[in-house]
matplotlib code that plots the C-alpha trace (Angstrom):
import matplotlib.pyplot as plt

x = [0.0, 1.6, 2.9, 3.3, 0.3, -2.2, -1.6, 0.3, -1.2, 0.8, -0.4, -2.2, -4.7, -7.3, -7.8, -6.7, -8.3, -11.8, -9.5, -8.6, -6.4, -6.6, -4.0, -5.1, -3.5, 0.4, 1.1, 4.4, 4.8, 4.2, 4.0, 5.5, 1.9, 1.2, 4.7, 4.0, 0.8, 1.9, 2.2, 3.4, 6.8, 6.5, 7.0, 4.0, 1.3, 3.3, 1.1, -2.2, -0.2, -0.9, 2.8, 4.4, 1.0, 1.9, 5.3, 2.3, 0.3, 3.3, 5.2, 2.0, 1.1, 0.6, -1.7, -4.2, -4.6, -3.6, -3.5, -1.3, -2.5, 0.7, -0.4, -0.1, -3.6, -3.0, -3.6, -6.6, -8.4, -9.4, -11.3, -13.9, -16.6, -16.3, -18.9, -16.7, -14.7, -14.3, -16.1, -13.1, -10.8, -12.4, -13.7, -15.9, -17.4, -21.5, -22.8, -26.5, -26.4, -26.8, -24.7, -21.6, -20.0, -17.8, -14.7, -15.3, -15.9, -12.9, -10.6, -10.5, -12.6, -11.4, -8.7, -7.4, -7.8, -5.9, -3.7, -3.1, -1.5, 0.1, -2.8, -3.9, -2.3, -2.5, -1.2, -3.9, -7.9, -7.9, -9.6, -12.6, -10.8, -7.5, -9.8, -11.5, -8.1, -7.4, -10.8, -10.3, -6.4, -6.6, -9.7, -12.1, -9.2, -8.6, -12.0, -12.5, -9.9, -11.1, -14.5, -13.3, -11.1, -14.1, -16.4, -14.0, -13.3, -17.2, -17.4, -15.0, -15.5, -19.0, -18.2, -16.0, -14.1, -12.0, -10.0, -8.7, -5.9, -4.6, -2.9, -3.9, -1.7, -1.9, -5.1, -3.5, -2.2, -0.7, -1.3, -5.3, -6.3, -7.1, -4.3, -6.6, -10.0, -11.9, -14.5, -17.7, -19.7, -21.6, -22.4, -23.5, -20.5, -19.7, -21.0, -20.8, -18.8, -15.7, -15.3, -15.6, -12.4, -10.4, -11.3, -9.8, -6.6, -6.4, -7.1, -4.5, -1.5, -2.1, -2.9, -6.1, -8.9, -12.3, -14.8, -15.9, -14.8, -13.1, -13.2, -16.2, -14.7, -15.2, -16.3, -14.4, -16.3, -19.5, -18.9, -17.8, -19.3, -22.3, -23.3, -26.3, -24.8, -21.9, -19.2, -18.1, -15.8, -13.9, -11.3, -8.5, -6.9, -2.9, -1.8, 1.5, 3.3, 2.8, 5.1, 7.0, 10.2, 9.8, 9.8, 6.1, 8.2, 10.0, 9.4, 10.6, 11.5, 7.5, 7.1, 7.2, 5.2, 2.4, 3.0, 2.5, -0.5, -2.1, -1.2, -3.2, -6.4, -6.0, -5.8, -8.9, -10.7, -10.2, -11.2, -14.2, -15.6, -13.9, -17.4, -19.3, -17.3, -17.0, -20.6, -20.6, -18.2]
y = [0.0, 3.1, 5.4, 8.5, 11.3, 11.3, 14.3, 17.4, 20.9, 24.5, 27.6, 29.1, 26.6, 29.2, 30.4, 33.7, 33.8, 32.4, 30.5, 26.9, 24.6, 20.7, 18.4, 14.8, 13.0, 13.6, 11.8, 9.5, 7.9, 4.1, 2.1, -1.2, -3.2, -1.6, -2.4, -5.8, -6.5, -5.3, -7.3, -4.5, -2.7, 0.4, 2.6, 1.8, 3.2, 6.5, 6.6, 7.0, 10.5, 13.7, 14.2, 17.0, 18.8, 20.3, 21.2, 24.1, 24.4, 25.2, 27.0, 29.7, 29.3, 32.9, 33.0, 30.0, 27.1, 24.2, 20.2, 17.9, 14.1, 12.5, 8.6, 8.1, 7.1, 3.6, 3.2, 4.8, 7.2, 10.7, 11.9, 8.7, 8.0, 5.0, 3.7, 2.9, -0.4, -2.7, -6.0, -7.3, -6.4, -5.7, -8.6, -5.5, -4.4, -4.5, -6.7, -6.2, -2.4, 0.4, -0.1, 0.6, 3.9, 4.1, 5.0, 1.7, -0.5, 0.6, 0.0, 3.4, 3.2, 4.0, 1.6, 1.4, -1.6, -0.8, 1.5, 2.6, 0.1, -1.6, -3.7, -5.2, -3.7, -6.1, -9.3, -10.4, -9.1, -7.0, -8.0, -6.1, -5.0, -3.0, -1.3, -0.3, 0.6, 2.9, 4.2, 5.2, 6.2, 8.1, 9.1, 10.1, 12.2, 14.4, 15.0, 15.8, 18.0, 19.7, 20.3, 21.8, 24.5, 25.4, 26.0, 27.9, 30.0, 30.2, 31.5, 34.3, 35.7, 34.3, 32.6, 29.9, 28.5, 25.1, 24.7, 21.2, 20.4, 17.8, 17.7, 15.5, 14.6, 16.5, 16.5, 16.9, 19.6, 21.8, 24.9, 24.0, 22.5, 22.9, 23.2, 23.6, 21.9, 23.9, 21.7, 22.6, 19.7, 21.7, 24.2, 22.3, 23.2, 26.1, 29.7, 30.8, 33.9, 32.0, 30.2, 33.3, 34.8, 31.8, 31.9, 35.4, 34.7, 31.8, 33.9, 36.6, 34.0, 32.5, 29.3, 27.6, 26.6, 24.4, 23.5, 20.0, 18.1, 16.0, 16.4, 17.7, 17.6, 14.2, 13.2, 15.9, 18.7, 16.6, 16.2, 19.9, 22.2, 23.4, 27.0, 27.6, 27.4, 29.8, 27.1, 26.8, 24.1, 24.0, 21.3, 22.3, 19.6, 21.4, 20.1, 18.5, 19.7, 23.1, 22.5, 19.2, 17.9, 16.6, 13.1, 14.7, 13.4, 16.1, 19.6, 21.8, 25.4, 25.9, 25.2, 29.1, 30.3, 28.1, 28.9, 32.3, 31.8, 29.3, 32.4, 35.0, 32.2, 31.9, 35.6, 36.2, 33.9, 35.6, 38.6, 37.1, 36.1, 39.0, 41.3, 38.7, 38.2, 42.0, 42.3, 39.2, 41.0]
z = [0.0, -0.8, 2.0, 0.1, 0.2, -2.6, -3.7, -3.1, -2.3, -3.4, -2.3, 0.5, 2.9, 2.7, -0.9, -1.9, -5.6, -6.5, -9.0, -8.1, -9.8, -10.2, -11.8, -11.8, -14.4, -14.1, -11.0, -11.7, -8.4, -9.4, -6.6, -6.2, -6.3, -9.6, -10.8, -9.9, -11.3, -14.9, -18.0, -20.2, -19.6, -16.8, -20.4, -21.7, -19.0, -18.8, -22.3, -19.7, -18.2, -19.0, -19.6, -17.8, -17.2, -13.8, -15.0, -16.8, -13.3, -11.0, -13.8, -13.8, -9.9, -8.4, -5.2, -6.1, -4.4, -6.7, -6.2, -8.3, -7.7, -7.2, -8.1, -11.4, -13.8, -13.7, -10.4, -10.3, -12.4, -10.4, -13.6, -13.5, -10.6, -8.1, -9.7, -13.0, -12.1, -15.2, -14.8, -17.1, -14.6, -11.4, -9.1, -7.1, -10.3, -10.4, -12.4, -13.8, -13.4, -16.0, -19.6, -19.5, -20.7, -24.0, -22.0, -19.4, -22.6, -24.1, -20.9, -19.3, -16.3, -12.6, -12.8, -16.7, -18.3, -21.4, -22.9, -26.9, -29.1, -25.8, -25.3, -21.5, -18.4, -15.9, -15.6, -13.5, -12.3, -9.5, -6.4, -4.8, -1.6, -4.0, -5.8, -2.6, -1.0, -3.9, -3.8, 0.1, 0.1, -3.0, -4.9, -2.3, -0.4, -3.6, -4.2, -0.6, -0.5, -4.4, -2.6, 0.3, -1.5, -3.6, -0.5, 0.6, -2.3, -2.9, 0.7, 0.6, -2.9, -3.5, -6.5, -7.4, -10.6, -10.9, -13.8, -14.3, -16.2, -18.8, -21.7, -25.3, -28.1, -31.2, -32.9, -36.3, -38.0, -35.5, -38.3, -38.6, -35.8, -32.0, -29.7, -26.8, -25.8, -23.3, -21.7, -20.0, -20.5, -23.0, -20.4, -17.7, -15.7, -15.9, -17.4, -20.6, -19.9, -18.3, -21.6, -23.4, -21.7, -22.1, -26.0, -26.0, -24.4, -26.8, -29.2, -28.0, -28.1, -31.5, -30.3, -32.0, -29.2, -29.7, -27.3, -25.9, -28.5, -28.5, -24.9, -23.2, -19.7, -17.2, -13.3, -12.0, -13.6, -13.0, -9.6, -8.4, -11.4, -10.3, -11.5, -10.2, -6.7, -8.0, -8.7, -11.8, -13.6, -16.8, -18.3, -20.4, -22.6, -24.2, -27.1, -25.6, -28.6, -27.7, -24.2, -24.3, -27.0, -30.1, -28.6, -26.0, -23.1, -21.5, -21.3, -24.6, -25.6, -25.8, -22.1, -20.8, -23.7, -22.6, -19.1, -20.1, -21.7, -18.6, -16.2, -18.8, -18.6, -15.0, -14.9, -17.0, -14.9, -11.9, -13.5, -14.7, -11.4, -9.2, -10.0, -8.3, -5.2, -5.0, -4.7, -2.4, 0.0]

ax = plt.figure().add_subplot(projection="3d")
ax.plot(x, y, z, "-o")
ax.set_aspect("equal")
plt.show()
C-alpha cells in the first residue's frame, strides 16, 4: 500500500483567488503493487499520463490554491466515478447495473484496463478489496480536498471557478487544428462567460482553441461544477506539442510560452468572477 500522500497541495490553505487549480493525471509515483501487477513494460502506462501537465500548473502558480494528484492514472483514475470499475478487470465491479460507458468498454474506467496500441495492463484481475483501498487512500481524499477548497473559495469571494488540467496529443495539424480543448460539458459546468475569456486569451496567443470536443470535460467537472450554486468548472486539454520535446516526453522550448498563456487564462478567470465576489463581499 503506498505510503506516500495522494496528492500534493501549493499555495495558500485558505484560498486567496476564487480560482482553483486541479491536476489529476500527471502523477508518476508508481508504486510497487502496480509495478508488480503489470504485464506491459512500466513505459508503456506512462502513455495513460498527461505528460508534464503540472510542470504548466506550478510554472503559472501565483496566489491559487492548486492540487497535483501524485499517483499516477494507472492506479486509479481521479477523472472517473467510483462507480466505474471494469467487470473485465475488477472482481468488485456490479454486475446487472446500467450499460456501461464508452470509456469503461474501451478499458478506461477507474482503474485502466488498457492502454493505446500496448494492449492489457495487468497481468492479473484486481480484487474487490484493492480497488477499494485505492478508492479510500486516493480518490475520495482528492475530491474531498477539491470540494473543500471550492467551498471555501465560494465562501470568501461568492463565487468559485476550478480549472482542471490535462494535456492531449496532437489533434492533427498543428497549423489548422485545435491546440486547446476547453471543456464545460456543454455548459452544464460552468457559465458561458468564463469560456468566453479563455477563448480570448487563446485567441490573443495564436494558439487555435475548440470546445468540448473531442473532450467535453469528465467526473471531476460533473462532480464539483455546479453553476447555479456559484461554482463553476472548466477542463482544459494542451496540445502536448505546444510544451514538451519533439519526442512529447520532456518539457521543450515551448514550455514558458504556454505557461505564459495558462497564467493569462488563470488571470482572465479571476477577473471574470472577481465582479461577483466584489458584490458578495
Amino acid at each position: 500500500m503506498p505510503a506516500s500522500p495522494p496528492y500534493q497541495r501549493h499555495g495558500p490553505a485558505e484560498p486567496l483567488s476564487p480560482v482553483v487549480l486541479s491536476v489529476p493525471h500527471a502523477g508518476r509515483d508508481y508504486p510497487l503493487p502496480l509495478r508488480a501487477a503489470l504485464q506491459v513494460p512500466l513505459s508503456a502506462i506512462r502513455g495513460l499520463e498527461d505528460r508534464h501537465a503540472d510542470a504548466l500548473a506550478l510554472g503559472a502558480l501565483g496566489q491559487e490554491t492548486l492540487f497535483v494528484a501524485e499517483r499516477p492514472r494507472a492506479w486509479i483514475d481521479l477523472n472517473r466515478s467510483e462507480e466505474e470499475r471494469d467487470p473485465r478487470l475488477d472482481d468488485g465491479a456490479r454486475s446487472g447495473g446500467p450499460p456501461l460507458s464508452a470509456k469503461l468498454r474501451s478499458g478506461l474506467g477507474l482503474v485502466p484496463r488498457r492502454v493505446g496500441n500496448s494492449g492489457d495492463i495487468w497481468s492479473r484481475r484486481l480484487s474487490a478489496e484493492e480497488v477499494a483501498m485505492r478508492i479510500r487512500s486516493d480518490h475520495r481524499p482528492y475530491h474531498a480536498a477539491l470540494a473543500a477548497a471550492l467551498a471555501s473559495a465560494r465562501a470568501r469571494f461568492g463565487v468559485a471557478v476550478l480549472l482542471d488540467l490535462h494535456s492531449m496529443p496532437p489533434l492533427g495539424n498543428p497549423v489548422t487544428s485545435p491546440r486547446l480543448v476547453l471543456g464545460d460539458r456543454f455548459g452544464k459546468s460552468c457559465a458561458a462567460r468564463f469560456i468566453g475569456r479563455i477563448e480570448g486569451v487563446a485567441r490573443a496567443h495564436g494558439v487555435a482553441s475548440a470546445s468540448n470536443a473531442p473532450y467535453s470535460g469528465g467526473h471531476i467537472l460533473e462532480r464539483h461544477g455546479d453553476p447555479r450554486r456559484g461554482v463553476h468548472a472548466i477542463q482544459l486539454e494542451f496540445d502536448r506539442s505546444l510544451y514538451l520535446d519533439a519526442a512529447l516526453d520532456m518539457p521543450g522550448p515551448g514550455l514558458k510560452r504556454t505557461v505564459a498563456m495558462l497564467r493569462a487564462i488563470i488571470d482572465a478567470l479571476a477577473d471574470e468572477a472577481l465582479p461577483a465576489a466584489l458584490a458578495a463581499e
